[in-house]
N, CA, C and O atoms as CSV, one atom per row, in Angstrom:
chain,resi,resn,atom,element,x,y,z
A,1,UNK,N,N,31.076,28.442,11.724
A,1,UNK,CA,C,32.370,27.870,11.976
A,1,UNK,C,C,33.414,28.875,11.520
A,1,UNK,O,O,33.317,29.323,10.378
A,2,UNK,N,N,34.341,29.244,12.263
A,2,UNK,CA,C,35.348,30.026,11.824
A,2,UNK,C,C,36.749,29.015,11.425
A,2,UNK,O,O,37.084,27.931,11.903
A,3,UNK,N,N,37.484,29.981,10.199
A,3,UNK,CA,C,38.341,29.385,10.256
A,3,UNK,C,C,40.036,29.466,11.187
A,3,UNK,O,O,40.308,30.315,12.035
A,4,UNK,N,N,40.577,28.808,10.914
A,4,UNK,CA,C,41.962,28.880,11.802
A,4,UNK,C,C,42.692,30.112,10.790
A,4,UNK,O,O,42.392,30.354,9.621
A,5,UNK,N,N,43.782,30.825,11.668
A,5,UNK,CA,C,44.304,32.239,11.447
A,5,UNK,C,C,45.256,32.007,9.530
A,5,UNK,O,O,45.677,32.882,8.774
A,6,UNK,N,N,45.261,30.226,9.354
A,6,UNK,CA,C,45.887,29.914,7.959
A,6,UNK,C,C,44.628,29.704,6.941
A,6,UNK,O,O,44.751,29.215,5.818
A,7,UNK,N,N,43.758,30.020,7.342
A,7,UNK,CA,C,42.659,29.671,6.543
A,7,UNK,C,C,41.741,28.463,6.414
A,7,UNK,O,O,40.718,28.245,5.764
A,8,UNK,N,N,42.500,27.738,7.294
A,8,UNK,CA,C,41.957,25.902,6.832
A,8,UNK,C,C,40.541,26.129,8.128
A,8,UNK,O,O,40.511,26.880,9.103
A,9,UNK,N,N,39.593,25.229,7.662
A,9,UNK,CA,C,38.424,24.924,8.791
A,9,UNK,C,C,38.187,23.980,9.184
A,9,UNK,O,O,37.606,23.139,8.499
A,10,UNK,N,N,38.552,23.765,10.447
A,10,UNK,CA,C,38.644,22.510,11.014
A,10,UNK,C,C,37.766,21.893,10.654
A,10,UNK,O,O,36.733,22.418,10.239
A,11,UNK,N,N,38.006,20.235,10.742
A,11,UNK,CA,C,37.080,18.578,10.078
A,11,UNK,C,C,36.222,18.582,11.613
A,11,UNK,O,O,35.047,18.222,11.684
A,12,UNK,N,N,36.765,18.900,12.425
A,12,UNK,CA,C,36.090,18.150,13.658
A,12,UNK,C,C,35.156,19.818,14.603
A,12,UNK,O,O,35.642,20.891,14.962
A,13,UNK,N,N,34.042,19.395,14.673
A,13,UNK,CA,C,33.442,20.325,16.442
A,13,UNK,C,C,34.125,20.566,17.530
A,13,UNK,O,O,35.300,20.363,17.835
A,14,UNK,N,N,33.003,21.143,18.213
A,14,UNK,CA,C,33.446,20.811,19.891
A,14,UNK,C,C,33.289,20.038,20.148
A,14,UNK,O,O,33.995,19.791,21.125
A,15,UNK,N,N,32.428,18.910,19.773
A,15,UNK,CA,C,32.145,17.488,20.263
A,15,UNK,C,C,33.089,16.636,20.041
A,15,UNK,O,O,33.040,15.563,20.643
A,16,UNK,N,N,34.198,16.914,19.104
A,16,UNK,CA,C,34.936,16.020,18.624
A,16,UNK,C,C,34.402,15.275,17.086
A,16,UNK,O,O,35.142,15.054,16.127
A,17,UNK,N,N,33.269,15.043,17.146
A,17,UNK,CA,C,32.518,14.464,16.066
A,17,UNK,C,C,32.740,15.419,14.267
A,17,UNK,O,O,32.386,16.587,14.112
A,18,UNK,N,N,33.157,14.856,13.535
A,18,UNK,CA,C,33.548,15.627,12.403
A,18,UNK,C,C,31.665,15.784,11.477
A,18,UNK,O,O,30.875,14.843,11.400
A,19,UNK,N,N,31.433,17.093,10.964
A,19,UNK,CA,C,30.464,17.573,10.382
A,19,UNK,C,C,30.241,16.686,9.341
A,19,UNK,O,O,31.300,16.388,8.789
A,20,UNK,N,N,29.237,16.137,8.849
A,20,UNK,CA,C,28.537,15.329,8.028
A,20,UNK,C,C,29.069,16.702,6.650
A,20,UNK,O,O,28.615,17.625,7.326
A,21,UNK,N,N,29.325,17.040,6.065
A,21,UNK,CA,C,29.452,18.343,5.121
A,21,UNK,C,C,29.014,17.278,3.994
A,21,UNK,O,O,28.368,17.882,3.137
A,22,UNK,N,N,29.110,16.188,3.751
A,22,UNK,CA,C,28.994,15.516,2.247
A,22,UNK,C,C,27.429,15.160,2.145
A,22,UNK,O,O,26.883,15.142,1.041
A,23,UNK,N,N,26.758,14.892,3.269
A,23,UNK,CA,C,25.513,14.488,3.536
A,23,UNK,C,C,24.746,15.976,3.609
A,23,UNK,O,O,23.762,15.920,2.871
A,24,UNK,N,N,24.856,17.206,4.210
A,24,UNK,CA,C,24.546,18.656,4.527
A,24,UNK,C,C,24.541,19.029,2.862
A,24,UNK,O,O,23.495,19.502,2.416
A,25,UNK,N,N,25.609,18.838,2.002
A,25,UNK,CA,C,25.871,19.347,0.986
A,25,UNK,C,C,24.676,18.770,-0.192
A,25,UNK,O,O,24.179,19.535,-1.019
A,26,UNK,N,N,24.442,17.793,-0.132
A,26,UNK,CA,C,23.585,16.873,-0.526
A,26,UNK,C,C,22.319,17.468,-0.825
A,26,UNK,O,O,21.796,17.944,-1.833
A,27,UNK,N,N,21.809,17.192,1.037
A,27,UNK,CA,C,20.797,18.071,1.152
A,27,UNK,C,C,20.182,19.267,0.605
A,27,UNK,O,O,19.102,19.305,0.015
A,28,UNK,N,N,21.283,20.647,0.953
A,28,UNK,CA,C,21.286,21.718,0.825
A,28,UNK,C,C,21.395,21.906,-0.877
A,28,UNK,O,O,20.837,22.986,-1.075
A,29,UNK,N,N,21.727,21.512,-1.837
A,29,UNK,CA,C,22.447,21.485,-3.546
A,29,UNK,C,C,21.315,20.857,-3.649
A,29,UNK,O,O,20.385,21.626,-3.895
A,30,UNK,N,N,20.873,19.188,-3.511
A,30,UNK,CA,C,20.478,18.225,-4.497
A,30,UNK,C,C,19.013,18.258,-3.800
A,30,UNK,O,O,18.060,17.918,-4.500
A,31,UNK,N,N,18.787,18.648,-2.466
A,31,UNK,CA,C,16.992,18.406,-2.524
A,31,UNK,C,C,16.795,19.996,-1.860
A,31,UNK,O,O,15.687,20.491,-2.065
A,32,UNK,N,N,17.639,20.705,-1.198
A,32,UNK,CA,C,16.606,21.836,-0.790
A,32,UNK,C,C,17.138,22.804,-2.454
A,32,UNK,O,O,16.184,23.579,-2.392
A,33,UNK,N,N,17.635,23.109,-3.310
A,33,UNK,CA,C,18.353,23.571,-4.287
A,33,UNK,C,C,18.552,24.812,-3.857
A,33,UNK,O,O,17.896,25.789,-4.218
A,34,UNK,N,N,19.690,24.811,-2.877
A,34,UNK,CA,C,20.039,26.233,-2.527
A,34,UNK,C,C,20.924,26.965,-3.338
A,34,UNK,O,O,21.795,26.140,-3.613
A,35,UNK,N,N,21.146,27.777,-3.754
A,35,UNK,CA,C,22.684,28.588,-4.509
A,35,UNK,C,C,23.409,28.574,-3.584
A,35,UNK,O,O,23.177,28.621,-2.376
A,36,UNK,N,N,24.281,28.511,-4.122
A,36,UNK,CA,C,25.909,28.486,-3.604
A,36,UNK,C,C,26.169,29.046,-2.179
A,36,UNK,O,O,26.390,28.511,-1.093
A,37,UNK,N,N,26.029,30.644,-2.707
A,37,UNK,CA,C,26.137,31.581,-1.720
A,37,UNK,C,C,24.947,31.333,-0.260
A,37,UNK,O,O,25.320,31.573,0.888
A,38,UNK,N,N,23.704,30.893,-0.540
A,38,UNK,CA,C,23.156,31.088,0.492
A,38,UNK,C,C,23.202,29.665,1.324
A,38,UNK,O,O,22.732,29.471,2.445
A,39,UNK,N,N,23.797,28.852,0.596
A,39,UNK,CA,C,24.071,27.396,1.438
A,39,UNK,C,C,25.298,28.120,2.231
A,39,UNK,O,O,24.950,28.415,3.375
A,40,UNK,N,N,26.257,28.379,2.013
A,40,UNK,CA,C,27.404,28.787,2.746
A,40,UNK,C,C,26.835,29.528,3.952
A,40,UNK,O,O,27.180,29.094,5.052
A,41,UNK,N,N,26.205,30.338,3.923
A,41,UNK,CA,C,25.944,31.293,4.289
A,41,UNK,C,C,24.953,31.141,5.911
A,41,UNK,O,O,24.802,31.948,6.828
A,42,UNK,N,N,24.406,29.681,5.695
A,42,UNK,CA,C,23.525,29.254,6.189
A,42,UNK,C,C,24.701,28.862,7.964
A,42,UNK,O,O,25.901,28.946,8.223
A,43,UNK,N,N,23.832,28.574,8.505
A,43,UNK,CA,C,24.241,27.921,9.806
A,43,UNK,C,C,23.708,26.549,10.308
A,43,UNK,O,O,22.515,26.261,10.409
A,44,UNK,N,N,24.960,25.589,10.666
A,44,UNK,CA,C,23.938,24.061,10.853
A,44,UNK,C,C,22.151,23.799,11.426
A,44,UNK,O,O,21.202,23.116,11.041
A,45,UNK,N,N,22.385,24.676,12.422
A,45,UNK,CA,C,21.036,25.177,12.990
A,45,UNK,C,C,19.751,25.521,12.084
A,45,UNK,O,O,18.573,25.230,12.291
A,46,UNK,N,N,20.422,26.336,10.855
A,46,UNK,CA,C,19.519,27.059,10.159
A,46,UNK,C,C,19.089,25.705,8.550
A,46,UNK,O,O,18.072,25.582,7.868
A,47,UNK,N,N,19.926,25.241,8.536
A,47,UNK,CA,C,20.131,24.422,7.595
A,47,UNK,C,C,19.040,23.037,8.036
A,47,UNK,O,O,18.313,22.457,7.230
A,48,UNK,N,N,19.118,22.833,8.977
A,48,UNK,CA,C,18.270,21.750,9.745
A,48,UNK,C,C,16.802,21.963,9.967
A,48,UNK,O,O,16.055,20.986,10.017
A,49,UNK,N,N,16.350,23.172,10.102
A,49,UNK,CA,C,15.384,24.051,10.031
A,49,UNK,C,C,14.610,24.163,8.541
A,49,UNK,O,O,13.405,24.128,8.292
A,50,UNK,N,N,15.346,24.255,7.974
A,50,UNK,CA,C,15.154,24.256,6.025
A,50,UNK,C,C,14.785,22.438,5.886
A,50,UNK,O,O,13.656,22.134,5.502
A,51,UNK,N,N,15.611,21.524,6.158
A,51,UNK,CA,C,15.162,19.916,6.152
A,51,UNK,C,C,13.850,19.355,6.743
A,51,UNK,O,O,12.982,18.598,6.309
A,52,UNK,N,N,14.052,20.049,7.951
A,52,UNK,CA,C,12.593,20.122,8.883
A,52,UNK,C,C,10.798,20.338,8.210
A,52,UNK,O,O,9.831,19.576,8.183
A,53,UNK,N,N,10.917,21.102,7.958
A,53,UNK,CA,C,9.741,22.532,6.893
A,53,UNK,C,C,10.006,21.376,6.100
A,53,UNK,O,O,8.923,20.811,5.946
A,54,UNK,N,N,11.165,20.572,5.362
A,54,UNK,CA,C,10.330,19.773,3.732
A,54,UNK,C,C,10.115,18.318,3.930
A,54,UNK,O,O,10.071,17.462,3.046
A,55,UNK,N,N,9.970,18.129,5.409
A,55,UNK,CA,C,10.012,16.942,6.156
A,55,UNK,C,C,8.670,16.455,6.319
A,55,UNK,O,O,8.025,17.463,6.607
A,56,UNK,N,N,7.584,15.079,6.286
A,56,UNK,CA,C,6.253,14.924,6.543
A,56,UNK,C,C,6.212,14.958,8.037
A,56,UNK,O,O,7.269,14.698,8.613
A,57,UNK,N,N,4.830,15.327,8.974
A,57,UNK,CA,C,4.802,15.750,10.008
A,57,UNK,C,C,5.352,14.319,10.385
A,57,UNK,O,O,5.159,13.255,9.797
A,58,UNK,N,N,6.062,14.567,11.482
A,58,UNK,CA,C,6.099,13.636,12.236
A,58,UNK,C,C,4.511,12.889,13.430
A,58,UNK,O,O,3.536,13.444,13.936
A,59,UNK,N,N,5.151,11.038,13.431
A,59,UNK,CA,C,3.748,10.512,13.280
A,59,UNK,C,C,4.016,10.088,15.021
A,59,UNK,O,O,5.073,9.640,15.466
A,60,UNK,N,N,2.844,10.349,15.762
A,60,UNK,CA,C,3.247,9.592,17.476
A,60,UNK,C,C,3.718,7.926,17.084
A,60,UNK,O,O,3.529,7.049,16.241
A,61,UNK,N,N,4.411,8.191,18.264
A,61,UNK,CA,C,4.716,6.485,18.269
A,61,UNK,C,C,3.367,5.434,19.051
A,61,UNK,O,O,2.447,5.786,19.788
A,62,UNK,N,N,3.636,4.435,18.665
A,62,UNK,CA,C,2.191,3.766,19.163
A,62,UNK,C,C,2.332,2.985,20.030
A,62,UNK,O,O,3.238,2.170,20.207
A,63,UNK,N,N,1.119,3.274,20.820
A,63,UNK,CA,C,0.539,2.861,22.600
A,63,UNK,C,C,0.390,1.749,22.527
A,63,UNK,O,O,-0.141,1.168,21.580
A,64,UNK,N,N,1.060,0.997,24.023
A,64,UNK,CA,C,1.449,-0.089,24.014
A,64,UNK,C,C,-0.140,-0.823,23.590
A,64,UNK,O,O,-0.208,-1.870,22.946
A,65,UNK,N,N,-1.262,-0.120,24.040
A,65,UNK,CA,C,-2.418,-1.349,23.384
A,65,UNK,C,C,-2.403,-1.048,22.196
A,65,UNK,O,O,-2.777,-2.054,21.592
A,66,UNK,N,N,-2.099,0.089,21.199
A,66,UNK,CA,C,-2.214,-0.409,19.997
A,66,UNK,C,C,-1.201,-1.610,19.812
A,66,UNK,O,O,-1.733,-2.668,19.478
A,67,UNK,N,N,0.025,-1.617,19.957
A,67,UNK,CA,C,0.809,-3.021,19.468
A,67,UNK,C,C,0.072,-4.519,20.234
A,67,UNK,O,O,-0.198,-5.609,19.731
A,68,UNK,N,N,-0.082,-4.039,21.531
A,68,UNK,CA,C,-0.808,-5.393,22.099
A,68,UNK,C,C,-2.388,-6.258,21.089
A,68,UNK,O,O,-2.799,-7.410,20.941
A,69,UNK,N,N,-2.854,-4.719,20.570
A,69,UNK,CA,C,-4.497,-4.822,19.734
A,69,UNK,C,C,-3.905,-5.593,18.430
A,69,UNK,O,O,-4.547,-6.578,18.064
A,70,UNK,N,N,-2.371,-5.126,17.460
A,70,UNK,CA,C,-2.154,-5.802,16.634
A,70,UNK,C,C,-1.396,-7.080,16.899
A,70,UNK,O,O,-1.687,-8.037,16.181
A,71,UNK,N,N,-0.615,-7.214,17.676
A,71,UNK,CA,C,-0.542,-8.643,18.540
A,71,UNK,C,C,-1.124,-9.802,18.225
A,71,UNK,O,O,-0.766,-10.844,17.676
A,72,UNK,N,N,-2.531,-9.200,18.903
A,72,UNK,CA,C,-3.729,-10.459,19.141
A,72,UNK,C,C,-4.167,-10.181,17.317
A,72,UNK,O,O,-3.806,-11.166,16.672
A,73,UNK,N,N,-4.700,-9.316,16.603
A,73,UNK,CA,C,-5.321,-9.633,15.309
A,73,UNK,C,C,-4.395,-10.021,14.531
A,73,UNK,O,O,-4.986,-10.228,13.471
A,74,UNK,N,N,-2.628,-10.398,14.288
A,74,UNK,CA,C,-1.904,-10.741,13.712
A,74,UNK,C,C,-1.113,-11.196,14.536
A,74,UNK,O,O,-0.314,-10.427,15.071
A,75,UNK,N,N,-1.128,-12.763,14.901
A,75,UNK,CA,C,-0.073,-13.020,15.774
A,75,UNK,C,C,0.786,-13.771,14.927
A,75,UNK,O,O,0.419,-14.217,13.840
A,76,UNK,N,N,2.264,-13.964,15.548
A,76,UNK,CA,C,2.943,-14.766,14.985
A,76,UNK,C,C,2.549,-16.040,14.868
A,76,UNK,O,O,1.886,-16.640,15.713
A,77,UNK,N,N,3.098,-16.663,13.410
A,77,UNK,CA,C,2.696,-17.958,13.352
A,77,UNK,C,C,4.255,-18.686,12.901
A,77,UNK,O,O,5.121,-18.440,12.061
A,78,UNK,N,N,4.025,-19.804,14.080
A,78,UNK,CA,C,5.960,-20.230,13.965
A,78,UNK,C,C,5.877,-21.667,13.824
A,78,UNK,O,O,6.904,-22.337,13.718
C-alpha cells in the first residue's frame, strides 16, 4: 500500500472495503510473533500465506450420503 503524497495511508482498498489492520495486527504480533519491521514489511498476500502454513489442513466437506448415512443413524427426535 502506498501512501498519499502527505503521508497519510488510506483506511479503504480498491474494493472500497477498509483493511482488517486490527485483526492482521493481531495475527501477525500475538500468534505468528513477527518483529515489527518484518510485519510491516510483509504484503497482505504474504501475510495470509504465513496464517495459512500455521493453519490445520483443511478437512473435505461431506458427501451428501455421508449426511444422509448420519441422518438415518441419528435422526431427529421432535
Amino acid at each position: 500500500m502506498t501512501a498519499a503524497p502527505d503521508g497519510r495511508v488510506p483506511e479503504e482498498g480498491l474494493s472500497g472495503a477498509a483493511f482488517p489492520w486490527d485483526e492482521a495486527m493481531a495475527v501477525g504480533f500475538g500468534v505468528l510473533c513477527l518483529p515489527h519491521g518484518a510485519f510491516w514489511a510483509m504484503t497482505p498476500r504474504e501475510l495470509a500465506a504465513a496464517v495459512r502454513a500455521r493453519l490445520p489442513p483443511a478437512q473435505p466437506a461431506p458427501q451428501v450420503a455421508d449426511l444422509a448415512d448420519l441422518m438415518r443413524r441419528f435422526p431427529d427426535r421432535g
